[in-house]
N, C-alpha and C positions, 0 to 999 in steps of 0.2 A: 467513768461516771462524771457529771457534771460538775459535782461537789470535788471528785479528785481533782478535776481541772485545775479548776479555781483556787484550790488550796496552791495546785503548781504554780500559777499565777503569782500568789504574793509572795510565796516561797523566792520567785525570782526576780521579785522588785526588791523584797528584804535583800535579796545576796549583792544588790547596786551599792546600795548604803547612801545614796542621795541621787536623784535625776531630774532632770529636765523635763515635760512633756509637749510634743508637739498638739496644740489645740487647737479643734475649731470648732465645737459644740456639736459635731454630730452625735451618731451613737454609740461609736469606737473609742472616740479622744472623751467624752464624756467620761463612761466608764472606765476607762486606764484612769484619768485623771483621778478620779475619787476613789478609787481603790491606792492608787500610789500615793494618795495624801494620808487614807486609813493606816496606812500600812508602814510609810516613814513621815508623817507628820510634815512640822516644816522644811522638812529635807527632802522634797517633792515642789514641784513650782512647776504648773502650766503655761502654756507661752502661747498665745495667738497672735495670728499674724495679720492684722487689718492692710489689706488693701483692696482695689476697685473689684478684685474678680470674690469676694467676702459682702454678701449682702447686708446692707445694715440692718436689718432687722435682725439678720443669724449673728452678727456681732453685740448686739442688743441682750440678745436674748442668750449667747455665752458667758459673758461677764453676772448676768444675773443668775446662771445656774451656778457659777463658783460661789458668789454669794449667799447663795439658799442652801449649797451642800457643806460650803465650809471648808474649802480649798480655795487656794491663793492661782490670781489668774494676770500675767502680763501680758501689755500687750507693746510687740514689735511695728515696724512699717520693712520689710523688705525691698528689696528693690529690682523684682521680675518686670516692672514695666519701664526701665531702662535701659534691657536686656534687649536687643533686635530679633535676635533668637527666637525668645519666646514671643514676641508679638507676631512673628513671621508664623503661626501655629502652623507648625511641622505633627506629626502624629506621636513624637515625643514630648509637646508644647509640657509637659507633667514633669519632666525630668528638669526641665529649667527651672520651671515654679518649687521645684523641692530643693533644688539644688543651692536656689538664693535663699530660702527659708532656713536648711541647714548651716550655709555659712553666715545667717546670722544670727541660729542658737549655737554653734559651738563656740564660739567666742566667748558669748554670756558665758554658757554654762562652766569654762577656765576662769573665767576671769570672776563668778562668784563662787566656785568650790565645789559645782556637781559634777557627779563622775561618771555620767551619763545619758544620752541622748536617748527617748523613745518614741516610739509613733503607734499608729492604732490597726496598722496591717495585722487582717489575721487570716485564718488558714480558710476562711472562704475569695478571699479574694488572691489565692495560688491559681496559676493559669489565667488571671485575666490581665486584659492588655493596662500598664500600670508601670509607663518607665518612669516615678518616681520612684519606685523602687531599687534603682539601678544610683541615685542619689543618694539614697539609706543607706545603701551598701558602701559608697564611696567615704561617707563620715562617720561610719561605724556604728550608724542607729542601731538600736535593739528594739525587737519587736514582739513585747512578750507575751501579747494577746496571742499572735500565733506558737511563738515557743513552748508557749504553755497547752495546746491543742482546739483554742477554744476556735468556736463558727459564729458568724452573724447569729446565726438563732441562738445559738449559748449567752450571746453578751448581752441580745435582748432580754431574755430569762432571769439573769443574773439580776439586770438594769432593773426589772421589776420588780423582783427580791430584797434589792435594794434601795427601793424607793424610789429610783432616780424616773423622770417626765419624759425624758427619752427613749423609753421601752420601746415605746410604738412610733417614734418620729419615722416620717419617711425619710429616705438618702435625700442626701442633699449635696451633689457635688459641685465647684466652682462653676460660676456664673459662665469663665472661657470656654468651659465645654459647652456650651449653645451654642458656637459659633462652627461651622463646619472647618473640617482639618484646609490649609491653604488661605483661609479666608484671614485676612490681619484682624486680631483682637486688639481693641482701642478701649480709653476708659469711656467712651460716649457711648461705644454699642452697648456695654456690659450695664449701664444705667440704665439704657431702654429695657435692655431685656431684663433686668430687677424692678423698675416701673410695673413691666407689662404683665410678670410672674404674681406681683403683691395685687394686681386688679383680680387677678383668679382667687388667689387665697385669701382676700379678703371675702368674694364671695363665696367660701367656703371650702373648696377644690382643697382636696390634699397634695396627689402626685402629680405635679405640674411640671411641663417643663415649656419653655417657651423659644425656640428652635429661630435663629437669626440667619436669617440670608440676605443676598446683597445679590439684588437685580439688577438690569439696564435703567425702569421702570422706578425703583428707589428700596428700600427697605422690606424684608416681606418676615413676618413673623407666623411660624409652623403649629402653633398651640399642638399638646400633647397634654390629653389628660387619661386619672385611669379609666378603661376599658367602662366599670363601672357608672363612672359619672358620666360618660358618653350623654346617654339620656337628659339628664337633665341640663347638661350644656346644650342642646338641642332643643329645650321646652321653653315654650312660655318668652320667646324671642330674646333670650338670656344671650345668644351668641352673637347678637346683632347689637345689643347693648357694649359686651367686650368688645367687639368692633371698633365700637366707637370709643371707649376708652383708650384701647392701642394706638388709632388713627392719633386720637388728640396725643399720642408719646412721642410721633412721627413715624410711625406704619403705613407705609402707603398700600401696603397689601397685607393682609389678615386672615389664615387658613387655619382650619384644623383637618387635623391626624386622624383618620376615622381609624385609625390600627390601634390608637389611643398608645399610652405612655408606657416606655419601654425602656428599658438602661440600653444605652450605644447606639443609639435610633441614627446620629450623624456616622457610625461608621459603617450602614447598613450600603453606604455610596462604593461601586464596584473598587475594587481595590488598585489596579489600575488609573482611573481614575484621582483616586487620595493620590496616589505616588509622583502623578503630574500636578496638581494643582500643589503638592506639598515636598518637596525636593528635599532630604537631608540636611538638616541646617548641623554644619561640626559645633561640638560641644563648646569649643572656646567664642562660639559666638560669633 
C-alpha cells in the first residue's frame, strides 16, 4: 500500500541521520527534499545546481519552493561545461552532467558533516535509458524514493497530500536534452532553446519542448507540444505569431511536431545513425 511505502520512505532517511539532497525543483527532488527536512530537520540540506542547461525560471521557482515549504536550499555552479566530454553530447552526455554535480556535493557533504548523498531516481524510471545513474552508483548516492518502492504516480499522490505545487508539474528535463545526441551543446543554443520554450509557456502550453537542430540553412527549432494543445497551436494564427517570436531568438527555421510532445522524441533517430554522429566519448574526458 501506499501509506506502507511512504512510512518505508522516512523510515530510510531517519536511518542516514543527516544527508545531502540532490535538487532541482522537479517532482522527485521536490518531494525527497521536503520529506527529508520533515523527517531530520536541519540535518537535511538541498543542493541545486545552477548552470546554463537549468532554466532560470525553474531555478526561480526552486529556491522559492524551499522557501514556502520550509527547507533549506543551496545553490552550487558545477562545472559540466568545462568538460569536452559532455559538450561533445555522446548518448551518455547524463553521466557527465551527474558525474560533475556529484563530485561537487560529496565534498560539501565531508566537509559540513552529512553522511549522505541522495537523489530522486525511483522505480519508474528502472529500464529507462539514464546513465546518470551509473554516476550515483560510482559515489555512493542513495535513492530512497525507489528503495523505498514508490513510482512517479505514488510521489505525485503523496506531493498532493502534502501540499506540495508540484503534484501536477510536468517533467521537466535539462535544457541539453533538446539538442539531438552528436550535435555539441553550447551555452548560446541552450538560451535560445529556454527563450523559445518561455514564448510557449507563457502563452499557456504546458508540455513543451522545443527540439534544436543545426542545418546548412542555420538554426531550426522542432516545437513539441501535447497531442492536446495541437489545436489550439494551430488556431487563430497563434503558430505564426510563435513564429515570429523564435525568428526574432535567431531561428531561421521554425516547425512543429504534428506527433506532438513525447519523452525521447530525439532518440526516436535510427540508432545507427546516433552511433555515428555520436562516437564514445571515455569517461576521463
Amino acid at each position: 500500500m501506499l501509506e506502507a511505502r511512504y512510512q518505508k520512505l522516512r523510515q530510510l532517511i531517519e536511518s542516514y541521520g543527516s544527508c545531502l539532497v540532490a535538487y532541482s525543483g522537479g517532482v522527485d527532488s521536490v518531494f525527497l527534499a521536503y520529506v527529508a527536512h520533515q523527517v531530520l530537520g536541519d540535518r537535511a540540506l538541498a543542493v541545486i545546481a545552477d548552470t546554463p542547461s537549468l532554466p532560470r525560471r525553474e531555478l526561480s521557482e526552486a529556491l522559492e519552493l524551499g522557501r514556502r515549504h520550509g527547507y533549506p536550499v543551496r545553490v552550487v555552479r558545477p562545472h559540466e561545461f568545462d568538460n569536452a566530454a559532455y559538450l561533445a553530447n555522446p548518448l551518455n552526455r547524463c553521466y557527465f552532467c551527474k558525474h560533475e554535480l556529484f563530485q561537487e556535493l560529496a565534498p560539501l557533504a565531508r566537509a559540513e558533516g552529512f553522511a549522505c548523498l541522495l537523489y530522486g531516481e525511483n522505480v519508474s524510471d528502472v529500464g529507462d535509458h539514464r546513465p546518470g545513474a551509473q554516476a550515483a552508483v560510482e559515489f555512493s548516492v542513495r535513492a530512497p524514493l525507489k528503495e523505498a518502492g514508490l513510482s512517479k504516480t505514488d510521489i505525485r499522490e503523496l506531493s498532493a497530500q502534502l501540499g506540495l505545487p508540484t503534484a501536477d508539474k510536468p517533467q521537466m528535463a535539462c535544457l541539453s536534452s533538446r539538442i539531438p545526441y552528436g550535435e555539441v551543446v553550447s551555452p548560446e543554443k541552450l538560451r535560445m532553446i529556454e527563450g523559445a520554450e518561455e514564448v510557449l509557456r507563457d502563452l499557456g502550453f504546458r508540455d513543451v519542448r522545443v527540439r534544436h537542430h543545426e542545418l546548412k540553412g542555420g538554426h531550426l527549432a522542432r516545437i513539441e507540444v501535447a497531442p492536446g494543445e495541437l489545436p489550439k497551436f494551430l488556431s487563430d494564427g497563434l503558430g505564426l505569431r510563435v513564429a515570429g517570436d523564435l525568428r526574432g531568438l535567431g531561428y531561421a527555421h521554425v516547425t512543429v511536431d504534428l506527433l506532438g510532445y513525447r519523452r525521447g522524441s530525439l532518440n526516436e533517430v535510427p540508432a545507427a545513425a546516433i552511433r555515428f554522429r555520436a562516437p564514445t566519448v571515455p569517461a576521463g574526458g
